[in-house]
N, C-alpha and C positions, 0 to 999 in steps of 0.2 A: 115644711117637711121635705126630705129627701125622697129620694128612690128605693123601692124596693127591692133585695136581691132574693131571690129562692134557691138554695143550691139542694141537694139529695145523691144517694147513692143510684136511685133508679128502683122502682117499684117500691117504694116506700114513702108515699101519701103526702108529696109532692106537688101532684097535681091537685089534688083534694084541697092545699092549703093554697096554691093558687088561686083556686076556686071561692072558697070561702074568703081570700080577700079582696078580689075584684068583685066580688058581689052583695058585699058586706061593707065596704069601707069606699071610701074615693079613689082609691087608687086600686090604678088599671094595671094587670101583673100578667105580660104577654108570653105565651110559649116557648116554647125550644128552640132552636135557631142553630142547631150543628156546632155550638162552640168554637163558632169564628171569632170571638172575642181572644181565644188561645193564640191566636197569629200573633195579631196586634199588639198582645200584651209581650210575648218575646220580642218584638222590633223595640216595645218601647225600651223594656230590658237591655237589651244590647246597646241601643243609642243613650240610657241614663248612662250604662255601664261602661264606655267603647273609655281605651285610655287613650287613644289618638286623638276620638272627638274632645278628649278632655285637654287635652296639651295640645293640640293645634287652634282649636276652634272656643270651645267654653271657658277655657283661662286665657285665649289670647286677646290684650285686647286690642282694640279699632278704632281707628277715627269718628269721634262725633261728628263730624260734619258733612254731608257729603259730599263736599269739593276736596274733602281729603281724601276721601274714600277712591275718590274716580282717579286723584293724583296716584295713588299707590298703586289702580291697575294699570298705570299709566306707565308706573315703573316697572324692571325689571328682578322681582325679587323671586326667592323660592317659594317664598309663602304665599304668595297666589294660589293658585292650588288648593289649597284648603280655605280661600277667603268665603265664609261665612259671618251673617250676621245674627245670627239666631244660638238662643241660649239653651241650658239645659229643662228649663222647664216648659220650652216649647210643643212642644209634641206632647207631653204628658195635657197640659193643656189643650190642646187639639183635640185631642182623643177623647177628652172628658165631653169637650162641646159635642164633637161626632155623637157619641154613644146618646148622650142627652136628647139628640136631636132625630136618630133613629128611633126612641123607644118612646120618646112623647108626642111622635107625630102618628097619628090613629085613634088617638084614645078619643072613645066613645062621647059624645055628648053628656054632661052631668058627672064626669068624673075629671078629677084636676090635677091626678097624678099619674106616676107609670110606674112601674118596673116590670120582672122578668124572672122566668124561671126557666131553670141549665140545669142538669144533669150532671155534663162532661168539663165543669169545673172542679177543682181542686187535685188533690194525688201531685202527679210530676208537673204542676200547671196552677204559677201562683195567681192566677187570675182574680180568684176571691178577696185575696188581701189587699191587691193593687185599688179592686173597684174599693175598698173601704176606703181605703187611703185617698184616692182620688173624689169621693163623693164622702165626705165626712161626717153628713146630716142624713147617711142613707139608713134603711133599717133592712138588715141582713138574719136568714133564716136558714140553716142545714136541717134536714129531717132526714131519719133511719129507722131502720126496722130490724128486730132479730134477726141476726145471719143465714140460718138456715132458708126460714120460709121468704127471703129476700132472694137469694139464688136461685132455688127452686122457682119463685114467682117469676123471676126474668128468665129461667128456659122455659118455663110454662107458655110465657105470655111471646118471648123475643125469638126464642126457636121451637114451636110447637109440634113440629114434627118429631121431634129428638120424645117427646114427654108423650107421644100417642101412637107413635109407630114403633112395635116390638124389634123392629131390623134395624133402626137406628142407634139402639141406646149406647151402642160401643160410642159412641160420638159425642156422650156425655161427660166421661172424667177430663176429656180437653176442652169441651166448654165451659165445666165448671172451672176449672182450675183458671181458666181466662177468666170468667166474672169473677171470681175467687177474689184475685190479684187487685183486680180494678177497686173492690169493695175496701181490700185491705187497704190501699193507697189514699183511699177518698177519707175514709174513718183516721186515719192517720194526721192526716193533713188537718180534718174536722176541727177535732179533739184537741192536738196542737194550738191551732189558731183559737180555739174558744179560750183556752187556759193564757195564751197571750193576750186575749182582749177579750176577755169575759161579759163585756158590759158592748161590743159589740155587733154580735152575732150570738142569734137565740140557737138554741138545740130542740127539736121535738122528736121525740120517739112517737111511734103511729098512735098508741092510746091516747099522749096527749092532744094529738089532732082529732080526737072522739072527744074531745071537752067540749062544755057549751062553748058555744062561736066565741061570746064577751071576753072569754077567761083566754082563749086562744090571743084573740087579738091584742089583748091588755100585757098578754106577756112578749109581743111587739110593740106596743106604744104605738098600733093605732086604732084613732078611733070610729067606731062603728055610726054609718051612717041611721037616719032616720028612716030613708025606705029601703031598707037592706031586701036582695032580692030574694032571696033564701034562708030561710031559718028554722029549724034548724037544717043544717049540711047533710044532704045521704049521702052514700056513702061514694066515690069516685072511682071507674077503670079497674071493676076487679080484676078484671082479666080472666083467660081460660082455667077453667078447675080441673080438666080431664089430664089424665093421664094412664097408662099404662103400669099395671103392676110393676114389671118388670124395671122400667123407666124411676121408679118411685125409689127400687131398693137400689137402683146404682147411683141414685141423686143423694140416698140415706147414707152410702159407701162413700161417696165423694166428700159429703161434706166431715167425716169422720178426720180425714188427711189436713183440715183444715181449723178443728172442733177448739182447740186449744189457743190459736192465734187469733181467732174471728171472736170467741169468747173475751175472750180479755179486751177490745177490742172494744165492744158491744155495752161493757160491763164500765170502762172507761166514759165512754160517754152516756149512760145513764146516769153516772154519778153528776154528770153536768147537766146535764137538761132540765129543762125549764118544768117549774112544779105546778102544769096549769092544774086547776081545779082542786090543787090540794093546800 
């Protein structure tokens, strides 16, 4: 069995499924990590993509031998310059070992796999699709949550001063409208990708990650250990509940500018996601 991937919008039980698989199953599903896999995967993008690399170097070809090889820097041609011996699917290869070799080195005693959960994948950043593509046996998960209480929950939890100090709240319709965007971008990308490869990457909305652990794990294909540490899952990071009247009706006002695109949006990808427990 592959790797696991976790992707989410952000405050949308994420972590929770994390949780319940690294502690449920063999495999180890390690945290966040800033979305440095975003670099990487544009370098590899530009070097699959480069039409120089592709006309000087991956269709040119080279001396099998390497007494040829050393003759030709010997001589004086243009194409020196670009003499390489490495192909197109070098680096992509590279990159698969890299990553493999970062996220399986840690894992705890008694467990024999790995993967990882990100946030800051998907939207303008095709990182999700590359890691399917490149790890072909992996089993890949997006979770989300109703728009409303998803925004609110990230200024709640990511900027709490805005949501409990009455002098700040002017400072809300630009940060929603920033997480706004991001949500839009991510659910877009989601939903897309799920309808091109349905069979793989699961969809969970938050209730379904309120299903018995079995039915969760069953609708990833994996399977649950003997001494699972947790059973059943409480509930994970609710995060702050406080907030400020005030704070509350311009969080209510913001998401109105948004009610019709986030909806539809939401209502997309419920149609897709996975029927745990029913």
């Amino acid at each position: 069995m592959g790797p696991v991937f976790l992707f989410g919008t952000g405050r949308c039980g994420s972590t929770h499924l994390q949780r319940l698989i690294s502690l449920n199953t063999e495999v180890w599903v390690w945290g966040e990590h800033d979305g440095f896999l975003n670099h990487l995967m544009r370098g590899l993008k530009a070097y699959e993509g480069s039409t120089a690399m592709k006309r000087a170097v991956f269709d040119a070809p080279l001396p099998e031998s390497d007494t040829a090889l050393v003759e030709r820097v010997r001589s004086e041609t243009m194409i020196l310059s670009w003499l390489n011996r490495i192909e197109r699917a070098t680096l992509r290869d590279a990159l698969r070992l890299l990553i493999e070799r970062m996220f399986s080195k840690g894992v705890p005693k008694g467990w024999t796999g790995w993967g990882f959960k990100e946030i800051l994948y998907g939207g303008p950043e095709d990182t999700p699709a590359l890691l399917l593509e490149m790890f072909p046996d992996c089993r890949a998960a997006f979770s989300f949550r109703e728009p409303a209480a998803t925004i609110e929950s990230m200024i709640r939890s990511w900027t709490p001063a805005l949501a409990r100090e009455p002098g700040r709240i002017g400072e809300i319709p630009a940060t929603y409208e920033y997480r706004a965007k991001k949500w839009v971008l991510q659910m877009q990308y989601f939903v897309a990708l799920k309808r091109a490869q349905p069979h793989r990457i699961a969809l969970f909305d938050t209730d379904a990650l309120n299903a018995p652990t079995g039915a969760v794990l069953d609708a990833m294909r994996l399977p649950q250990r003997e001494d699972a540490l947790i059973r059943p899952m409480p509930p994970t990071n609710r995060g702050p509940q406080q907030r400020s009247d005030p704070a509350g009706q311009m969080i209510a006002a913001s998401f109105e500018r948004w009610r019709d695109e986030m909806t539809e949006l939401y209502d997309a990808a419920m149609a897709l996601r996975e029927r745990v427990g029913q």
